[in-house]
N, C-alpha and C positions, 0 to 999 in steps of 0.2 A: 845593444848588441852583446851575447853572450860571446867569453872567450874559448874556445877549446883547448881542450886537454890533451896534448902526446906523450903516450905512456913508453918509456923504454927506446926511445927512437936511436938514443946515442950511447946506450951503455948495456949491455946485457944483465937479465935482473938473475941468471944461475949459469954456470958456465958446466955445471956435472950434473949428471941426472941421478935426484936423492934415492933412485929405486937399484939403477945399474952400476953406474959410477960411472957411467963412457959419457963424451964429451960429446953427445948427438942431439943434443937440442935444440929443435928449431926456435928462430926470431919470433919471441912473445907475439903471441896475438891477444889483443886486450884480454878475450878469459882465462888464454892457461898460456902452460909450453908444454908440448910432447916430446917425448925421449922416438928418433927414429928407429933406434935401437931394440928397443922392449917396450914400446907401446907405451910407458908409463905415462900420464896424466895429471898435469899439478896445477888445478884451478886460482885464478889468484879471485882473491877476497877483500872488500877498503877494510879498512880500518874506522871505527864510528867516532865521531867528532863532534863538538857543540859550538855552537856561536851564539852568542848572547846580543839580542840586538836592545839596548835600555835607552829608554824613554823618561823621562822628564816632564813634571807637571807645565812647562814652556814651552813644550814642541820642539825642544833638543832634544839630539843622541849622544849618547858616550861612545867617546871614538879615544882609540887606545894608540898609544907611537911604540912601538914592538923593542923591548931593549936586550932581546935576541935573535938570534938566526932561526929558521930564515927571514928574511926581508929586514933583519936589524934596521930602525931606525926610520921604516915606513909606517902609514898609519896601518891600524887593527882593531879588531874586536874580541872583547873579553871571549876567552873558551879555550877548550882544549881537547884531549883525547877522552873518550869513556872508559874506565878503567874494567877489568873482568867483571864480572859478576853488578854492574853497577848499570844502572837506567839512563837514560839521558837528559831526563830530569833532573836526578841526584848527581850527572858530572857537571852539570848545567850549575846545578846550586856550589857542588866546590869548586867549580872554578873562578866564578864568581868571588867568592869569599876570597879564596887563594890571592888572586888578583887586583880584587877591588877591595877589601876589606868591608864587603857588605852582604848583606841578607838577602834573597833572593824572597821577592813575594809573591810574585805570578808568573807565570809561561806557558806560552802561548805557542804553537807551533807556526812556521811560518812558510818555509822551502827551505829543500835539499839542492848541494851544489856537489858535483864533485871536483877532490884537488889532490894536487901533488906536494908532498910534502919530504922535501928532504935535510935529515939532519944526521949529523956527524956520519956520513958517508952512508948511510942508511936512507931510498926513497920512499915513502911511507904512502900508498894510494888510500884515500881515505873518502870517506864521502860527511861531507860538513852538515850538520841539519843544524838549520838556526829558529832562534825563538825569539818572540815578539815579549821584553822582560821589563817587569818593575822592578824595584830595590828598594827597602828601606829606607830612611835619607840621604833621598841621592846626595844632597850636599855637602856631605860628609865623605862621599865616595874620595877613597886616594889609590894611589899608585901603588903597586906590591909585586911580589915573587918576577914575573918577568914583562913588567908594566914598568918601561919606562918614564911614561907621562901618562894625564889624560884632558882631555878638551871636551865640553857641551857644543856640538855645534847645529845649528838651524840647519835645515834641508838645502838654502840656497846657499852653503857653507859647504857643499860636500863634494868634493870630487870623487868619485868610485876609479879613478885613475891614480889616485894614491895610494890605496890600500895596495901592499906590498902579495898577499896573498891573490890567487887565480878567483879564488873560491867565495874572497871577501871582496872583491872587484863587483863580479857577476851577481852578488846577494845584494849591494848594494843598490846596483843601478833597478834590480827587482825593487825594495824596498822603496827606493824614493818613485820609481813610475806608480808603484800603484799607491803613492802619497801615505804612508805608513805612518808617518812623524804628525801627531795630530796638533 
């Protein structure tokens, strides 16, 4: 069962409209907000994100315990934002690194989830695309930048009810139905 996503339900995402300045905006509709005022039109856009889904010559995943907000303290999966000018390959590979302190050897595209992501009073709609990843010795893989922990676990180790994220929930329960974890 996929989770749905409500955008904007309980907080308005611009209270002035960037074109007029009057305070005529109507309640976001998922693509934009229009000014009643002057017609103006302000499309929103995600933000592009990577998740790293890494496998192990055993049929384990690396599954990451998040030691920031949001979801402090719930399980995760390596990745993060794609920076300007950068692919999602090459955010795919620093995050990684960043993270795991490891080399990124293959990827593989897998599916796209969308999530809501909110940090320091900023909601960030983004849309997550995750990859099917090796890593150099995984054994060697540790903990870094905002990796709390990390744990190998089997498929019938995996709760997708734990993942702290909407986006790592929904990708999960994808992964393990279509038996991903060889």
């Amino acid at each position: 069962m996929t989770e749905r996503l409500t955008l904007f339900e309980d907080r308005p995402y611009l209270q002035f409209c960037p074109h007029c300045g009057k305070s005529t905006l109507n309640r976001p509709i998922v693509q934009r907000l229009m000014c009643r005022s002057c017609g103006f039109k302000l499309y929103f856009n995600a933000a592009s994100a990577v998740i790293a889904l890494i496998t192990d010559g055993l049929g384990r995943l690396l599954v990451t315990t998040r030691a920031r907000e949001p979801a402090k303290g719930s399980l995760g999966l390596p990745g993060g934002f794609v920076d300007l000018g950068e692919t999602a390959e090459q955010a795919l590979s620093r995050e990684i690194m960043e993270e795991l302190k490891a080399e990124l050897v293959s990827a593989r595209y897998f599916c796209t989830e969308p999530n809501i992501y909110p940090y320091k009073g900023v909601t960030y709609v983004t849309v997550d695309m995750a990859f099917l990843c090796e890593v150099s010795a995984p054994e060697r893989v540790e903990p870094a930048d905002d990796v709390q922990a990390i744990q190998w676990l089997y498929p019938n180790q995996i709760r997708p009810e734990d993942f702290g994220l909407v986006s790592m929930r929904n990708i999960m329960r994808r992964f393990l139905a279509q038996g991903q974890v060889s």
